[in-house]
N, C-alpha and C positions, 0 to 999 in steps of 0.2 A: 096339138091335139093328139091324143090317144087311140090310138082305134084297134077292136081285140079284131080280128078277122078269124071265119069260121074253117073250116079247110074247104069247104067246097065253095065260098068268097073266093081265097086265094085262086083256087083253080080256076075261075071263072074272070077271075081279074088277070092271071097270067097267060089265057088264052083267048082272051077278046072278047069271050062269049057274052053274047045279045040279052044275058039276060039281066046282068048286073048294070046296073040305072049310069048313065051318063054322071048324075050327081057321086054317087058313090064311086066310082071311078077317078073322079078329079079328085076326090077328098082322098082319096089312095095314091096318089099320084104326086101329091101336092108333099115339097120336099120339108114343110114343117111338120107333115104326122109322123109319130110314131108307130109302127104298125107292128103288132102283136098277131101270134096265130096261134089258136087255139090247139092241142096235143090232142084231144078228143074229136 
């Protein structure tokens, strides 16, 4: 999978923060995505 992440996804996923869903977390995590970050 593909996944574009937004800059403030990234920040949220590289600091644990409560806000980003458990699901979206695994799906970032999971060593088959692709993860793309958006420059805007």
């Amino acid at each position: 999978m593909k996944l574009l992440l937004d800059t403030h996804i990234w920040l949220w996923y590289l600091l644990g923060d409560e806000r980003l869903s458990l699901q979206l977390q695994t799906v970032i995590s999971d060593p088959n995505t692709e993860l793309w970050r958006s420059s805007n």
